[in-house]
Structures are given as C-alpha cells and as structure tokens.
C-alpha positions as CSV (number, residue, x, y, z in Angstrom):
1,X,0.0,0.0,0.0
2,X,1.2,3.7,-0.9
3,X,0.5,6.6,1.2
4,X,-0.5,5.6,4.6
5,X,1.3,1.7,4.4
6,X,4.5,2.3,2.6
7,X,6.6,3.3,4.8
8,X,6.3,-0.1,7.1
9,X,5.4,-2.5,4.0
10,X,9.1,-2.7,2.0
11,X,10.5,-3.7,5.3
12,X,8.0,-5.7,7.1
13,X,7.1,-7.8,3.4
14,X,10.2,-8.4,1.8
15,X,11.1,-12.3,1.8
16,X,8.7,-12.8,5.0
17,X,8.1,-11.1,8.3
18,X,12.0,-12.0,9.9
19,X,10.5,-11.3,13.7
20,X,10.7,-13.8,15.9
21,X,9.9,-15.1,19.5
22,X,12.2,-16.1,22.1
23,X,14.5,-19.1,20.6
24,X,11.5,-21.0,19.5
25,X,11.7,-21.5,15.6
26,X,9.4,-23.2,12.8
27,X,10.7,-26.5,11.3
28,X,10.3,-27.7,7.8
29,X,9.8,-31.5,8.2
30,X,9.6,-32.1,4.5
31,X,8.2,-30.2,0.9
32,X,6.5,-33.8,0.0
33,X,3.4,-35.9,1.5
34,X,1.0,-34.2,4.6
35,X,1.5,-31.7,7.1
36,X,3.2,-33.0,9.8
37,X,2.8,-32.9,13.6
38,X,6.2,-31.5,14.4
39,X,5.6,-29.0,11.8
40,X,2.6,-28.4,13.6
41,X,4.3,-28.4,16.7
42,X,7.1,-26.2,16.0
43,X,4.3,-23.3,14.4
44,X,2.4,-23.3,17.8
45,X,6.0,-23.6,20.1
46,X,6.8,-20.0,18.1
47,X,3.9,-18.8,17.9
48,X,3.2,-18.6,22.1
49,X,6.5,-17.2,22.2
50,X,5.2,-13.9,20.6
51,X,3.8,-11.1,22.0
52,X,0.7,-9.1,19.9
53,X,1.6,-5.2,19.2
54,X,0.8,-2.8,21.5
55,X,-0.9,-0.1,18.6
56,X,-1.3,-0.1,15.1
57,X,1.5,1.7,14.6
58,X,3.1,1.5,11.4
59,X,0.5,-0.7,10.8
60,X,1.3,-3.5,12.6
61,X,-2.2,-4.7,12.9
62,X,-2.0,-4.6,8.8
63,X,1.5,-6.0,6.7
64,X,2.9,-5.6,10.7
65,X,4.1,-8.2,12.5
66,X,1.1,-8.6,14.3
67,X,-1.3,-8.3,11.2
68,X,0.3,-11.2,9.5
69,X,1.0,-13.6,12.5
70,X,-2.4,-13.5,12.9
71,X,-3.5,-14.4,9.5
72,X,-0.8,-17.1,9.7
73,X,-2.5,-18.6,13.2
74,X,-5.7,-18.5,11.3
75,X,-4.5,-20.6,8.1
76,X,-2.7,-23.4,10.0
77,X,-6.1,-23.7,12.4
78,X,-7.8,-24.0,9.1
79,X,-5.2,-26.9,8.5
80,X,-5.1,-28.6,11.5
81,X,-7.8,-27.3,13.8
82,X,-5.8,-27.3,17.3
83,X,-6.7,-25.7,19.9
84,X,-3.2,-24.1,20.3
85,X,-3.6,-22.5,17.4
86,X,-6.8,-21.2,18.1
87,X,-6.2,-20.0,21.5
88,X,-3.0,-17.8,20.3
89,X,-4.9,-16.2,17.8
90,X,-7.6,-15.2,20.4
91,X,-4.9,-13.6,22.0
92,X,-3.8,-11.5,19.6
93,X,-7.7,-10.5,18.6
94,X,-8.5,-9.5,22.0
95,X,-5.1,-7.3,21.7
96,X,-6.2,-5.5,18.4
97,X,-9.6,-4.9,19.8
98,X,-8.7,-3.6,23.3
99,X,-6.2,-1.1,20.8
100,X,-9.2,0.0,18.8
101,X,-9.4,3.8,18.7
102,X,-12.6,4.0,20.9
103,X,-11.5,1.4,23.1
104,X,-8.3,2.2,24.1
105,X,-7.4,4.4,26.6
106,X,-4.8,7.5,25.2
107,X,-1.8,7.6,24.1
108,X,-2.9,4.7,22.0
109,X,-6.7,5.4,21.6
110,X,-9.3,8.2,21.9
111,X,-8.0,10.6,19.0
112,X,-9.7,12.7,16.7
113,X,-9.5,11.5,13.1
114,X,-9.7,13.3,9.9
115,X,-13.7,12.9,10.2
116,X,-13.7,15.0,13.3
117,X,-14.5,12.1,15.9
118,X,-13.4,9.4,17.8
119,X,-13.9,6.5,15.5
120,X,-13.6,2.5,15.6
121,X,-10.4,2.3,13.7
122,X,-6.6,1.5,14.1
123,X,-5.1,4.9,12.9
124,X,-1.5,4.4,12.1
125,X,0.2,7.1,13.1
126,X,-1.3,9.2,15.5
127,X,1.3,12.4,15.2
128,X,0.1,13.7,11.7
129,X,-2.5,16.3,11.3
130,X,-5.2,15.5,10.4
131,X,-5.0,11.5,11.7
132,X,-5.8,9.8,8.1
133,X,-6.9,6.2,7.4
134,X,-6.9,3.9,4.8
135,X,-7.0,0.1,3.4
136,X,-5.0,-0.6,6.6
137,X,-8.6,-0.3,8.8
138,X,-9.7,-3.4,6.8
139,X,-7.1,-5.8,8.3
140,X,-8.1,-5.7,11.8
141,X,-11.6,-6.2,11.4
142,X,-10.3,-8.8,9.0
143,X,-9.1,-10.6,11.9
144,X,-11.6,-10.3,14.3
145,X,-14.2,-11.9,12.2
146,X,-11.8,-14.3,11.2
147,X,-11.4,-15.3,14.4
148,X,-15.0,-15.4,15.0
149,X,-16.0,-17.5,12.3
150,X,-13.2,-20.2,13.3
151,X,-14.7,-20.8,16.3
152,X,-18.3,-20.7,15.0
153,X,-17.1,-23.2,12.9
154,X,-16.4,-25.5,16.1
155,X,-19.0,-26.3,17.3
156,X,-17.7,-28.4,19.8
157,X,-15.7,-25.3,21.8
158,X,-18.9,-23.4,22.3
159,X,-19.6,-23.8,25.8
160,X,-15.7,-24.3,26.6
161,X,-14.4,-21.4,28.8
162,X,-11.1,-19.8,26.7
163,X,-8.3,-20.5,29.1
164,X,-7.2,-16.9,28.9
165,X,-10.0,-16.1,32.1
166,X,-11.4,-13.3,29.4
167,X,-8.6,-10.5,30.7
168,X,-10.9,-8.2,28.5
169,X,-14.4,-9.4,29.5
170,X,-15.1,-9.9,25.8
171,X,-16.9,-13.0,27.0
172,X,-15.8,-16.5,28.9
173,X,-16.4,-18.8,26.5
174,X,-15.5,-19.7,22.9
175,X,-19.0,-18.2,21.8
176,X,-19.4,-15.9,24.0
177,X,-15.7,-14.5,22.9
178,X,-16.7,-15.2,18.4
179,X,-19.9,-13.0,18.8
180,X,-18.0,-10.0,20.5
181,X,-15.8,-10.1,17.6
182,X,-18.4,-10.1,15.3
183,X,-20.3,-7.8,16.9
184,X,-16.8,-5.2,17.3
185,X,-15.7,-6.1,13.5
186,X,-19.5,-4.8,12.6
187,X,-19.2,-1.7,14.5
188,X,-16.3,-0.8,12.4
189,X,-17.1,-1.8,9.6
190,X,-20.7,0.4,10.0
191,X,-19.3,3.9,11.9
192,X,-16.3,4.1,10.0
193,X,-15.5,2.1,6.9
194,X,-18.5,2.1,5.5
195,X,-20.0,5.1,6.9
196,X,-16.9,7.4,6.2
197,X,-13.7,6.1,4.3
198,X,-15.2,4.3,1.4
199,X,-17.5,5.6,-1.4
200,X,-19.5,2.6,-2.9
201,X,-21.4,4.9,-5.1
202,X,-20.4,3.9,-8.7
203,X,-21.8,-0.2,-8.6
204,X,-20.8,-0.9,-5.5
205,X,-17.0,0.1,-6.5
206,X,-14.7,0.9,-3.6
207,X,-13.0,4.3,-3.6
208,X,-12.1,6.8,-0.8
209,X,-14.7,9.6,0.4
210,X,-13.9,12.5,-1.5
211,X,-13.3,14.3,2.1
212,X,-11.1,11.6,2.9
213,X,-7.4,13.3,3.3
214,X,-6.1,10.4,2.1
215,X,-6.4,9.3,-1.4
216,X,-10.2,11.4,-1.7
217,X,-12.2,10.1,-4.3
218,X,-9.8,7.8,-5.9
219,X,-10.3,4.4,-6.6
220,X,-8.7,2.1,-3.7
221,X,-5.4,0.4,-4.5
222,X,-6.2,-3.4,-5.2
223,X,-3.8,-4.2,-2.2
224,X,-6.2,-2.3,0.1
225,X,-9.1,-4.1,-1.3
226,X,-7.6,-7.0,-0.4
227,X,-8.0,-6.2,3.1
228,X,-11.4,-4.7,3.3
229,X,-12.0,-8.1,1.4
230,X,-10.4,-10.3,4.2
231,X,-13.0,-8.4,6.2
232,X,-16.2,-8.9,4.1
233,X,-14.7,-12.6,3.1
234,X,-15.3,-13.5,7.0
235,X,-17.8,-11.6,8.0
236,X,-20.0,-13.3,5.9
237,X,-19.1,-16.3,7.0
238,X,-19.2,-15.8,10.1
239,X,-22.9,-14.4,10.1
240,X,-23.8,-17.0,7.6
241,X,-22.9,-19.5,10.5
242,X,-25.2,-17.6,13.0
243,X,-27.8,-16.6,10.6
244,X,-28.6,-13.6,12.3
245,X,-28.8,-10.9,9.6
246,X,-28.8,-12.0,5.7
247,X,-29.4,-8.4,4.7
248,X,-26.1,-7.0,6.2
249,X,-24.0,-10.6,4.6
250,X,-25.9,-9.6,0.9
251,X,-24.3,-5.9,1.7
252,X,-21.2,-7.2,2.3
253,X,-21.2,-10.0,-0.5
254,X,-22.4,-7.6,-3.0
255,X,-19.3,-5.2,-2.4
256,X,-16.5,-8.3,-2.5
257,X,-18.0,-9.5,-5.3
258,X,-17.7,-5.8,-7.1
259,X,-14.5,-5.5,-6.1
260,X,-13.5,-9.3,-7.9
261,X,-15.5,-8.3,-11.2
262,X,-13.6,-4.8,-11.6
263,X,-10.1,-6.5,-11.7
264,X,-11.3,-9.9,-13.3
265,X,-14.1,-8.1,-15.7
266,X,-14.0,-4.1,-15.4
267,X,-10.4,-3.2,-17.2
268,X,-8.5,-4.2,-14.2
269,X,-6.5,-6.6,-15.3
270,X,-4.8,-7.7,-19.0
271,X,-4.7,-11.2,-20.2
272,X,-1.6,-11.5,-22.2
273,X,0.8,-14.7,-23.7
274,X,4.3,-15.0,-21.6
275,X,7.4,-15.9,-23.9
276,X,6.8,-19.2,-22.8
277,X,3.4,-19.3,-24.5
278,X,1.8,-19.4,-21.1
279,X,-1.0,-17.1,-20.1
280,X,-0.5,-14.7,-18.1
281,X,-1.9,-10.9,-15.6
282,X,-0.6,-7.7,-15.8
283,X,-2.1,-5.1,-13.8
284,X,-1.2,-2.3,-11.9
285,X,-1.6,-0.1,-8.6
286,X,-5.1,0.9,-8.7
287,X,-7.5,1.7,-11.6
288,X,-6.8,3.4,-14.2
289,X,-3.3,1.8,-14.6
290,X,-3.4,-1.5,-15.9
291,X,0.0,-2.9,-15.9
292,X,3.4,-2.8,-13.9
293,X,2.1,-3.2,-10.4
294,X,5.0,-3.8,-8.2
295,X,6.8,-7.3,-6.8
296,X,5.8,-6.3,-3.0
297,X,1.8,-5.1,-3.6
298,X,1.4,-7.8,-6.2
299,X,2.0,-10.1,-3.3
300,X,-1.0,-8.8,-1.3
301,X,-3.0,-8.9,-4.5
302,X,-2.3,-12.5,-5.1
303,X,-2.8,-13.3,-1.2
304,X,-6.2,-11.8,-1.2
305,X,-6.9,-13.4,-4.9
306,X,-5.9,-17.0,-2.8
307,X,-8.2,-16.2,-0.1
308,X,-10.9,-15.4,-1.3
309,X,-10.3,-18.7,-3.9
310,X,-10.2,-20.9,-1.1
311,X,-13.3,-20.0,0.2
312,X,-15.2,-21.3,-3.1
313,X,-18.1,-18.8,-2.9
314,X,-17.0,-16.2,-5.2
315,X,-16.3,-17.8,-8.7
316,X,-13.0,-17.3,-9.1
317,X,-11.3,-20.4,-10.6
318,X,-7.9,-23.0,-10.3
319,X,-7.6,-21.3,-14.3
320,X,-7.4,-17.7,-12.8
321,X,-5.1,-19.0,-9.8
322,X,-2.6,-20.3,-12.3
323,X,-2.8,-17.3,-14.7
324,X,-1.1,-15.4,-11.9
325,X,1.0,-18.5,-11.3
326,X,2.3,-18.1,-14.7
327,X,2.8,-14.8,-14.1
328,X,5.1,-15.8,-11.7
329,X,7.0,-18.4,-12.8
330,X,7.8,-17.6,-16.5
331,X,7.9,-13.8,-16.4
332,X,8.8,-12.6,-12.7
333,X,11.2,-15.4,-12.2
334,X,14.5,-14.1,-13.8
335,X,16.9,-16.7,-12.5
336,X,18.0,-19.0,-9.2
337,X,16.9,-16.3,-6.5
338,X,16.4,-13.7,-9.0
339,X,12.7,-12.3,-8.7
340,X,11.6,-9.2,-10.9
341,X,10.1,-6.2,-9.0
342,X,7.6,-5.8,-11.2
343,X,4.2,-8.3,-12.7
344,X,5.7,-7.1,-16.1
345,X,8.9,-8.5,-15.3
346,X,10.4,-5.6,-15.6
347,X,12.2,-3.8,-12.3
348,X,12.6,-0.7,-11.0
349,X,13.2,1.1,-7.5
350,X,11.6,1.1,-4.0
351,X,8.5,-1.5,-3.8
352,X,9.3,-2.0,-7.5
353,X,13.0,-3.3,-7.0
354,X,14.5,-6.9,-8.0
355,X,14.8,-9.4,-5.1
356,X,16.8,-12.5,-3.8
357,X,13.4,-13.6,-1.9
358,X,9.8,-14.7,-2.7
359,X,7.3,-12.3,-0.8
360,X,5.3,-14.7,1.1
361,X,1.6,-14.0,-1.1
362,X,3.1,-15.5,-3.9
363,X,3.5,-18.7,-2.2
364,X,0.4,-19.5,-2.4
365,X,0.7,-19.9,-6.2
366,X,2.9,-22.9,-6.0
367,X,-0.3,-25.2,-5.8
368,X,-1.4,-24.0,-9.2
369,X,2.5,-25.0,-10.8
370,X,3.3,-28.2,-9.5
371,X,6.3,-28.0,-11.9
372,X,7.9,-24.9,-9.6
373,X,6.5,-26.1,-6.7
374,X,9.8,-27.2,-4.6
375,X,11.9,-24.1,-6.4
376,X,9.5,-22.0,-5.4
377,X,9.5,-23.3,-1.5
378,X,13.4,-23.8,-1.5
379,X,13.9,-20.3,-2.5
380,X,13.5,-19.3,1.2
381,X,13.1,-22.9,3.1
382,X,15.1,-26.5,3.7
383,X,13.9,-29.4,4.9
384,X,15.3,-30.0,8.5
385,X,15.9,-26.2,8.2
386,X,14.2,-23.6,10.4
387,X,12.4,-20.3,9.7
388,X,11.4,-17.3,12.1
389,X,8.5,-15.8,9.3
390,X,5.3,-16.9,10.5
391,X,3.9,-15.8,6.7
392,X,6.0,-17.5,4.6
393,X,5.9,-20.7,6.7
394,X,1.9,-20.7,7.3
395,X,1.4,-20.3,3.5
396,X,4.0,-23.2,2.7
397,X,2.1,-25.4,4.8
398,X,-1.2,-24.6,3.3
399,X,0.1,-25.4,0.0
400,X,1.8,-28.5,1.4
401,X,-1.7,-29.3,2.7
402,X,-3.7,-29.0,-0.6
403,X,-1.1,-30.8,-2.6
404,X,-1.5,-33.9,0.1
405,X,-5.6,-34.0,-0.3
C-alpha cells in the first residue's frame, strides 16, 4: 500500500516477516506428502513465544508483525484445527480490539480523526495532522471476524471457557468470545468504513470519500481491497454460521463481489501470452493503470486473490489462480533467486525493486505449478531447516496441505 502503508510495507514484506519469539523456531519437516505434527508443533512452540503489538502503529495490525502472525494462526487452524492455534490467535484479537481507537485508553486510543471524531479504527500514526486512514482499517476487522468464524465453525468449543479467564471481558467462553468479535468487526465496519472512508457509489465500486485526506475520491489500491475483502470474506461467513442478519451478509457479498469483477471483468486486469506461451496478468496499482504493479503489492494482491479462492463462494477459478501462477514463474522469475520487481517482469526502484526472496503471497501460487512447486518453496526454506517468518511458513504449509488432499 502507498501513502498511509508504505513506509512499514518494503521492510515488514520483503522475503517474509523476519520477527521472531524467544528461541522458538518453525521447522520444515519435508516439501512432499501431509502436514506433519512436528511441523505443527514447531508453528504453535513459536507462535506462544510472541507477543501481539501494542498499537497499530506503522501498521502493525495490517503488513505488521502482528497483522500477518495472525493471518498465519488463522491458516494453520484452518489446516489442523488445534486448539493451540486457536487460542493464540484469540490472544492477539483480544489485543487489536482492546487497541481499537474508541476502546483504548490515550496515548494509544481516543484521537480525533480526519472525520472529526473518535472512530472504531486503528489509525496508524497518531502524530500527523489530520489523523488519516486507509486500506490498513480493513485488516483488523479482518481478523476479528476471522477469528470469529473459526470458532463458529467449532461447534464443539462453544460452551468451553477460553483458558485466557477473558482478561478483557469480551466473553468466557469460545462463543461468547466469536460473537464480541463479530459484533466489534461490525461496528467498524458500520461507523467508520463504511459510513466514512469508502464511497460505494459507482456499482458498488470501492473508492475513498472524497473528504477523505487520504487518497479522496480515488479508486482504492487493489492491495487495500484486499484487506477490506479479508473483512467482508469472514464476515459473511461468520454471520452466515449464526444466521442472524442475511441483509447485512448480501451488503457485504455484494461489495467483494464488485471488487473481484472490476479486476477480473472491469479493465483491471490484462490477459496476455508470456514468452513461454503461457497465459498470463498484468495489472497495476489501482485503476486506471493496468500494468506494472510492483513485486511487493502484487503479493498482497495474489494473497487476497488466494483467499478469497479458497473459500469457493466467489467464482474465481484454479484457471485464474494459475494465470497469476504463470505470471510468476515464466515472467517474474529471472533466474536461481532472481525475482523481478515488477508483474511485467520488468524492475525498477523502491517496492518496484529486483529481489533474492519470494514475498510470502506469492507462495500460495505454488499449488497451481506443480512444476515450480519445490523451487518455489526452496527459494527461502530447507527441509530440516528452520524459519522465524510466521507468513512464509503458514502459506507453505497450506500449499503443502492441498497438494497432500
């Protein structure tokens, strides 16, 4: 993200998020055959070692640390369903919640923002005049109805007390804790990102309010849209699980599903023919540009693109998945650690800049080319080898885990 993100995302993105916890580290077991339990073992050893942000500074809550730790907890619970798992990431959602703008107490919360009050958001720098937001506010709701519908989904926790002894009173048990996420990642949604920061005036099409100071009245970057999507994505789900309010889950389906047809079907996107012969994307920033976007955004693109393909609800197919695959392999993929900065395959400087490392989103596109699979995993990973990026070694372990089924 430009603007309000870029400052953090160069840094926090590049080759995996490099913070780790104590001595605990995350073990590749092997590239081949299923998810194992020491790999399993060595994700939740790390992953108790580390401690959730203490603001949304520099957006941690977003491509921070904390914002992408969490979305790591939530894909290997969606692997393996342990309760380890499970219980970490509570931890970290009761964290961004008590940080929320209205809930916490100053320095961290109760500032004015650009729309003149004291909204539910995660402003990310709190020393700038006027206090602007952006795609970033998408992330943390993203992970509170994340969390929330991962417990819906297990059944069998309802009426278990969280072993945390609710430190927030955001409710005892499993259920009680899922429903005051839901309930929180609505409120922001409704009295800020949808009541001020987006306009969804032209077809449901997300750009920022023309008042907004940041961005006004452009069309939102697709790496933003990714996270507000990581928000709607779960939210539905979640309130599909309770069935407690189809109007607000067709709201919410109708602007994802905007979002997807404007890069698939509005002029987003360009379907062209690699030198391989392969097809292949090019696309760029945000609308109107079309082509060039850059090595580190791209990788949120795809992420949210692999999300939002797992879930199976929003018609975008394994043919679309390895288009960008493609894109990948035979154009961004110069050499033996030698990545293009660009979708074009071109490079340039900044975001835009060659690397020796895979950006962890891209990962995710090794299940759609078996043929780079291991290249693709090696680039950053061994077997008996050990890793400190929660990120890159979730999303390995999710492809690991589809390419076993």
């Amino acid at each position: 993200m430009r603007g309000s993100l870029s400052t953090f995302a160069l840094g926090a993105i590049f080759g995996g998020l490099l913070f780790s916890g104590a001595q605990a580290q995350m073990k590749v077991s092997s590239f081949d055959g299923k998810v194992t339990d020491d790999e399993l073992k060595s994700f939740n050893d790390f992953v108790a070692t580390l401690k959730p942000g203490t603001s949304n500074k520099g957006n941690e809550w977003a491509q921070g640390h904390s914002g992408e730790q969490t979305k790591a907890m939530g894909l290997v619970y969606q692997i393996a369903g342990q309760k380890d798992t499970l219980d970490n990431m509570i931890r970290f959602c009761d964290a961004v919640l008590s940080e929320r703008n209205d809930l916490a107490k100053a320095p961290v919360g109760q500032h004015k923002i650009w729309t003149g009050e004291i909204d539910p958001c995660w402003p990310n720098d709190v020393t700038k005049t006027p206090i602007i937001t952006g795609g970033e506010e998408g992330d943390p709701v993203g992970h509170l109805a994340s969390c929330s519908y991962l417990i819906l989904k297990t059944k069998n926790l309802y009426n278990q007390k969280v072993a945390d002894s609710d430190p927030h009173k955001y409710g005892a048990t499993y259920l009680d804790r899922a429903k005051t996420y839901l309930k929180q990642a609505d409120t922001s949604m409704s009295e800020h990102i949808l009541k001020r920061l987006l306009d969804l005036s032209n077809g449901n099409k997300m750009y920022f309010a023309k008042d907004s100071p940041y961005m006004g009245g452009k069309p939102v970057p697709w790496n933003q849209q990714m996270m507000f999507n990581y928000a709607f994505l779960n939210l539905v789900n979640a309130h599909n699980i309770l069935n407690d309010n189809p109007t607000l889950v067709t709201k919410y389906k109708s602007i994802l599903s905007a979002s997807l047809d404007w890069f698939f079907h509005g002029g987003g996107v360009q379907t062209k023919k690699s030198k391989k012969g392969s097809t292949i994307y090019d696309w760029g920033y945000t609308m109107p540009k079309t082509g060039g976007e850059d090595n580190n955004h791209g990788a949120l693109d795809v992420a949210g693109f692999a999300r939002t393909y797992a879930d199976g609800n929003y018609g975008i197919t394994a043919d679309q998945m390895k288009t960008f695959a493609n894109t990948f392999v035979d154009v961004m993929t110069l050499g033996e650690k030698k990545y293009a900065g660009k979708v074009d395959g071109t490079s340039g400087s900044g975001h835009a800049s060659e690397t020796e490392s895979i950006r962890s989103g891209w990962l995710f596109l090794a299940e759609f080319r078996p043929d780079a699979y291991e290249s693709m995993m090696s680039a950053d990973l061994a077997v008996g080898k050990t890793t400190k990026s929660a990120d890159q070694f979730s999303r390995f372990l999710w492809v690991k885990h589809q390419r076993a089924k």
